[in-house]
C-alpha positions in Angstrom: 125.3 -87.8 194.0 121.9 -86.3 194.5 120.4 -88.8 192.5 121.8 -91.4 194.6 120.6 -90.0 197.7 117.2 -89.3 196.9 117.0 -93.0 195.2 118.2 -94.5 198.9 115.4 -91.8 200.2 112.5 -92.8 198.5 113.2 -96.2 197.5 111.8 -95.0 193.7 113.2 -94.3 190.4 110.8 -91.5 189.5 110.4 -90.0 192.6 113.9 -89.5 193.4 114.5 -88.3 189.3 111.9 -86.0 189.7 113.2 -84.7 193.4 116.6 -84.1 191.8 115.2 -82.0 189.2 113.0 -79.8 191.3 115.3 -79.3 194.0 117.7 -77.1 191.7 114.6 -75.4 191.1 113.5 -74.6 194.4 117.1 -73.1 195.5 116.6 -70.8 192.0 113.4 -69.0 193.2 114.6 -69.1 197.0 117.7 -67.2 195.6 116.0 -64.6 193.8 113.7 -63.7 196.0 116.8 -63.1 198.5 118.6 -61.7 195.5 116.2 -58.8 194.7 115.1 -57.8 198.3 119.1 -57.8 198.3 119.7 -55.5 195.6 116.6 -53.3 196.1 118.9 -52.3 199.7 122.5 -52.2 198.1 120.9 -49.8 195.6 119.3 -47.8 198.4 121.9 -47.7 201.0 124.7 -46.9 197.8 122.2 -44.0 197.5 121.7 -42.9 201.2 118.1 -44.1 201.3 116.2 -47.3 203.7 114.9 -49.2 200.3 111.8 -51.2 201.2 110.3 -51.6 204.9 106.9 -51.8 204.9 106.3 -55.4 203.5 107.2 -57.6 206.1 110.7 -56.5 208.6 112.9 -54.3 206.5 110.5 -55.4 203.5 111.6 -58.9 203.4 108.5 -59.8 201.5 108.1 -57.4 199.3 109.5 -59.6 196.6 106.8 -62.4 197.5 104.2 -59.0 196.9 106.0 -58.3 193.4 105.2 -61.8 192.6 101.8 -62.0 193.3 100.7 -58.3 191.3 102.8 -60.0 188.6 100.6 -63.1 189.1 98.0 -61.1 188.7 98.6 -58.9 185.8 97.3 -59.0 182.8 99.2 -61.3 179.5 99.5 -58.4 177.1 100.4 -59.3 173.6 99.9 -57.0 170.8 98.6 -57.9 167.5 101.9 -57.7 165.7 103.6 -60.3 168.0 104.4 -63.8 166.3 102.7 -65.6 169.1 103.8 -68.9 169.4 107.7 -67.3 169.5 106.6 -64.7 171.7 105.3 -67.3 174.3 108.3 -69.7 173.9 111.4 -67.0 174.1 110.7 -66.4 178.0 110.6 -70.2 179.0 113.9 -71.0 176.4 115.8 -68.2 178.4 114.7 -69.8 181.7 115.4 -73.2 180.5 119.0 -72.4 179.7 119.7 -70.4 182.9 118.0 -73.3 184.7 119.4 -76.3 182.9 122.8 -75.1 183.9 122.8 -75.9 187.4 122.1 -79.4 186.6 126.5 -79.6 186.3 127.1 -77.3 189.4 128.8 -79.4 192.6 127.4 -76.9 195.5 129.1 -79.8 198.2 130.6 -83.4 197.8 126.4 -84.8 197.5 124.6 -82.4 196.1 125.2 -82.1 192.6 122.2 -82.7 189.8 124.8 -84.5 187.3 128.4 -85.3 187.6 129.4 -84.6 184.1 132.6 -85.5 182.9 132.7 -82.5 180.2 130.4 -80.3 183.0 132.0 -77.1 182.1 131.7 -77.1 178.4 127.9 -78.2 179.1 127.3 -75.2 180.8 128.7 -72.7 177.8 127.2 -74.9 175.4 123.6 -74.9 177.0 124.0 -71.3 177.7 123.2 -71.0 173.9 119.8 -71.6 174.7 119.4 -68.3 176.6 121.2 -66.5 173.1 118.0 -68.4 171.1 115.4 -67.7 173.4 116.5 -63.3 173.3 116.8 -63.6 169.4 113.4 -65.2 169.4 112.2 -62.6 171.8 113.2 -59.5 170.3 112.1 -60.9 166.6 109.0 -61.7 167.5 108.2 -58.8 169.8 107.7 -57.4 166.1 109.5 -53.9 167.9 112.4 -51.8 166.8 113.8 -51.7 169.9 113.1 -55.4 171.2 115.2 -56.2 167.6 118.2 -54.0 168.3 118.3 -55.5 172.3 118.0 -58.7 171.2 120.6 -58.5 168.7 123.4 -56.5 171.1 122.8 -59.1 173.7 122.9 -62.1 171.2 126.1 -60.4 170.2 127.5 -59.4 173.3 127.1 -62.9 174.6 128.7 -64.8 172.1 131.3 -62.2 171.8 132.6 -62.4 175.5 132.4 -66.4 175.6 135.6 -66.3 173.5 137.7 -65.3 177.0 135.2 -67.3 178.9 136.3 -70.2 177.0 140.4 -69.3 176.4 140.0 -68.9 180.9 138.6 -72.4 181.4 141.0 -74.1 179.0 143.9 -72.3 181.4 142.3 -74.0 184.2 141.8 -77.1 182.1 146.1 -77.4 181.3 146.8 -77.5 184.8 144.2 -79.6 186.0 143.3 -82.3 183.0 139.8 -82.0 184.0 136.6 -80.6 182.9 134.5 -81.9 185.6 134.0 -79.4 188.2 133.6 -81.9 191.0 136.7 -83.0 190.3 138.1 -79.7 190.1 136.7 -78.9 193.4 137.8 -82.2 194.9 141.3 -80.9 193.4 141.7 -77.8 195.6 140.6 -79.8 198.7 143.1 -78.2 201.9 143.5 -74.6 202.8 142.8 -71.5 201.0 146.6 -72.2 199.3 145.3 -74.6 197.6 142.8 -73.2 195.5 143.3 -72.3 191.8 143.5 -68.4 192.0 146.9 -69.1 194.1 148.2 -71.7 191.2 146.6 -74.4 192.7 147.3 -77.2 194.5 151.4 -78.1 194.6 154.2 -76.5 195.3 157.4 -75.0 193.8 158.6 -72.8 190.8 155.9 -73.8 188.9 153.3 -72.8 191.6 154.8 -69.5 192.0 154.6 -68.8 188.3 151.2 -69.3 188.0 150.0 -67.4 190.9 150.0 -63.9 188.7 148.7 -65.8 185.6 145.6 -67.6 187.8 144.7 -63.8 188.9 144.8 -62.8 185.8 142.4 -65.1 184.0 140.2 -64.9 187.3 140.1 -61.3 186.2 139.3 -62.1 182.8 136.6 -64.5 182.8 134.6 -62.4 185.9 134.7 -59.4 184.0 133.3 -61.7 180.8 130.7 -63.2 183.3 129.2 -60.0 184.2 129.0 -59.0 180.4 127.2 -62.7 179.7 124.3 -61.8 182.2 124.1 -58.4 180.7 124.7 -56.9 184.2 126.3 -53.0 184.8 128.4 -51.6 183.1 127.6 -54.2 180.1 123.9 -53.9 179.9 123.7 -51.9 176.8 120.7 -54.8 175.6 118.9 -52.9 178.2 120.4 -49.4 178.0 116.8 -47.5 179.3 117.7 -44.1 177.4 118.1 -45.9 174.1 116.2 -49.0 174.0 113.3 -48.9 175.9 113.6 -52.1 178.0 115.6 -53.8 175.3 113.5 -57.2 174.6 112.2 -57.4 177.4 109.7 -54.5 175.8 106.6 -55.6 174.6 106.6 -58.2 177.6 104.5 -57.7 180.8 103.4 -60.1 183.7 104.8 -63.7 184.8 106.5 -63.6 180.8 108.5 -60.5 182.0 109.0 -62.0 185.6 110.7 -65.1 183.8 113.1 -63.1 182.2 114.3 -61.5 185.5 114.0 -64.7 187.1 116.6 -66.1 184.2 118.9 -62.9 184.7 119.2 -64.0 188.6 119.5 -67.3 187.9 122.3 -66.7 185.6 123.5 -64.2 188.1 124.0 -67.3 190.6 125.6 -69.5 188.0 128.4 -67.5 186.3 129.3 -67.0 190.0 129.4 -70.3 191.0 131.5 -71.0 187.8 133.9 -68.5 188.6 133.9 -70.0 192.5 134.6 -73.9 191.4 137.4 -72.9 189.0 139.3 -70.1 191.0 137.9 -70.5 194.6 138.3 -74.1 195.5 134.7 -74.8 194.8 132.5 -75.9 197.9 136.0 -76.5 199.7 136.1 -74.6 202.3 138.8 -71.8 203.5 139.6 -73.1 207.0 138.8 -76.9 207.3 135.7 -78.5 208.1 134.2 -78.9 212.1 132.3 -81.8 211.0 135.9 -83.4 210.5 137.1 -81.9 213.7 134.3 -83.5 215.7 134.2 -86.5 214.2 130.4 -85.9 212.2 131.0 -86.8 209.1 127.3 -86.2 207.9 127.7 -82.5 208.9 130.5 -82.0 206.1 128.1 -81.7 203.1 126.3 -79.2 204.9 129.4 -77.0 205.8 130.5 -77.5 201.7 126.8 -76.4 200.5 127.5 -73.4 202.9 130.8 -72.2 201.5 129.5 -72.8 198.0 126.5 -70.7 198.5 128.3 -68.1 200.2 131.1 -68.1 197.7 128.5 -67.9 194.9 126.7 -64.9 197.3 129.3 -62.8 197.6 130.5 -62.4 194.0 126.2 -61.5 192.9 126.7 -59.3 195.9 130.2 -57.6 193.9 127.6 -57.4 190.6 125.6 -55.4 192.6 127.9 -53.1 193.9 129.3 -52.6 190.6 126.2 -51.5 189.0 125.8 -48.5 191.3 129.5 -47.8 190.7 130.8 -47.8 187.2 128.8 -45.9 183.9 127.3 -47.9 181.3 129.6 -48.4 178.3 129.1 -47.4 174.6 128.7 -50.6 172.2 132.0 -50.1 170.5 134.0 -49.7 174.0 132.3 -52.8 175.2 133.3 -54.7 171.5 136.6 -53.0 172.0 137.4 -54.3 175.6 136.5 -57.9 174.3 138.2 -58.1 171.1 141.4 -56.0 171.8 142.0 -56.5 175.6 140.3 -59.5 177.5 140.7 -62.0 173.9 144.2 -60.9 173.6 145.4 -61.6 177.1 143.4 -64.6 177.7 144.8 -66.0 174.7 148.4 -64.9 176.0 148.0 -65.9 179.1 146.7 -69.7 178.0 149.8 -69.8 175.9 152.2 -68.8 178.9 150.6 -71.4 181.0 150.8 -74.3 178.9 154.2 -73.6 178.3 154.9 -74.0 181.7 152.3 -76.6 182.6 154.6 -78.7 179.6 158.3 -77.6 180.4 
């Protein structure tokens, strides 16, 4: 583990505790300031245009500008704001986007916390990020901070039901809610991995190859509504709401908000990779086993995570310059009459088979 690692390190307790908890933090702003610079020229090439090019080559520090005129901006809060809420909601978002990545194995070594239930502990601390946008948007003291705050709190806990129903599919087949072990679990070839039934072979394995795609399908169209990206972020539908809750907030308070949203980004992506897409396993083997280094393994598994977790932040992307945002009833109907019903169908159908 991490932990374990730094600890041999160092040779001290703190140190290596503290280490392990900054290091998460350190990939999380590396990320997003790849992340946005990324988006900024998916968005302009999507639209036939260069995006940014004059901060740095092809602009690859204009999100490092961003960041300092957001340093430097003024910390506007109007009179009508509860102000101890209004402070708080923006670090409670971040904490829960951040706090998650404590449970996520991104290679064999590098994981903040090997938790036993890691998967439930990410849904479950994910209700810190519903508290902090509740708290946000009541204490923005705004109309239209309330109403995003309270389609987001809504939309969230709405579209963890499939979330939930998905992992507990993966859960009967694999008797696991670690997602080390999980990844451990899919170790081999791309066969393997869960999206293709799994590890195994036989009837069994050919039945659940069209279930596993299913309730891939499922819980990454869920995961896109939980981060409130295209074409579910009504919370921040522009033509109706303003800016949603994020309002009445300007400055680093407003940068920690976006920073949460990428964060999240990351991590409903790297979910979605450890239960369908072996994890940090990788596709084709490893060269550090071929050659006999077995230190250079870790570093190939961090690779494929990251990459893994890349490309599907990449797909959000892509979708939000392709698909219309929905209404709120078609984006409570799609939950409640389509992605509940199947997931909860599809759980049944695999347990079934999982048991006879």
């Amino acid at each position: 583990m991490m932990y374990d690692f730094f600890l041999d390190l160092f040779g001290n307790e703190i140190l290596a505790a503290i280490v392990t908890g900054v290091t998460p933090l350190l990939f999380i702003l590396l990320f997003v300031l790849f992340a946005v610079w990324l988006e900024r020229k998916v968005s302009a090439h999507m639209q036939d245009r260069l995006g940014p090019m004059r901060t740095g080559w092809h602009g690859w520090l204009q999100t490092i500008a961003d960041l300092l005129k957001l340093i430097q901006k003024e910390d506007i809060s109007a009179s009508a704001n509860d102000k101890p809420l209004f402070n708080l909601a923006p670090i409670l978002v971040f904490a829960g986007s951040y706090a998650a990545f404590a449970a996520i194995p991104f290679s064999s070594y590098f994981i903040g916390s090997n938790l036993d239930l890691g998967i439930f502990f990410i849904i479950g601390i994910s209700g810190l990020v519903v508290a902090g946008i509740l708290m946000a948007g009541w204490a923005s003291n705004n109309k239209y901070s309330l109403l995003g705050a309270m389609r987001a709190a809504a939309q969230i806990i709405s579209y963890e039901i499939p979330t939930i129903l998905v992992v507990l599919t993966v859960v009967m087949i694999t008797r696991t809610l670690n997602l080390h072990t999980l990844s451990e679990m899919q170790t081999g070839y791309i066969w393997n991995w869960m999206i293709f039934g799994g590890p195994g072979t036989g009837l069994e394995k050919f039945l659940l190859i069209p279930l596993m795609f299913i309730g891939f399908l499922v819980i990454y169209t869920s995961t896109l509504a939980e981060v409130n990206r295209t074409p579910f972020d009504i919370p921040e539908a522009e033509s109706e709401l303003v800016s949603g809750y994020h309002t009445e907030y300007s400055g680093m308070k407003f940068a920690m908000f976006f920073l949460a949203e990428y964060a999240n980004m990351y991590a409903v992506s790297a979910i979605v990779s450890a239960l369908f897409l072996g994890g940090y396993q990788s596709p084709i083997g490893y060269l550090g086993n071929l050659i006999g280094v077995s230190w250079l393994v870790p570093i190939e598994q961090f690779f494929w995570f990251t990459a893994k977790g890349a490309f599907f932040v990449f797909v959000q992307m892509w979708l939000r310059w392709t698909l219309p945002r929905l209404r709120v009833d078609q984006l409570m109907a799609l939950c409640w009459k389509y992605l509940i019903p199947i997931a909860f169908v599809n759980l049944i159908i695999v347990g079934l088979i999982t048991v006879l």
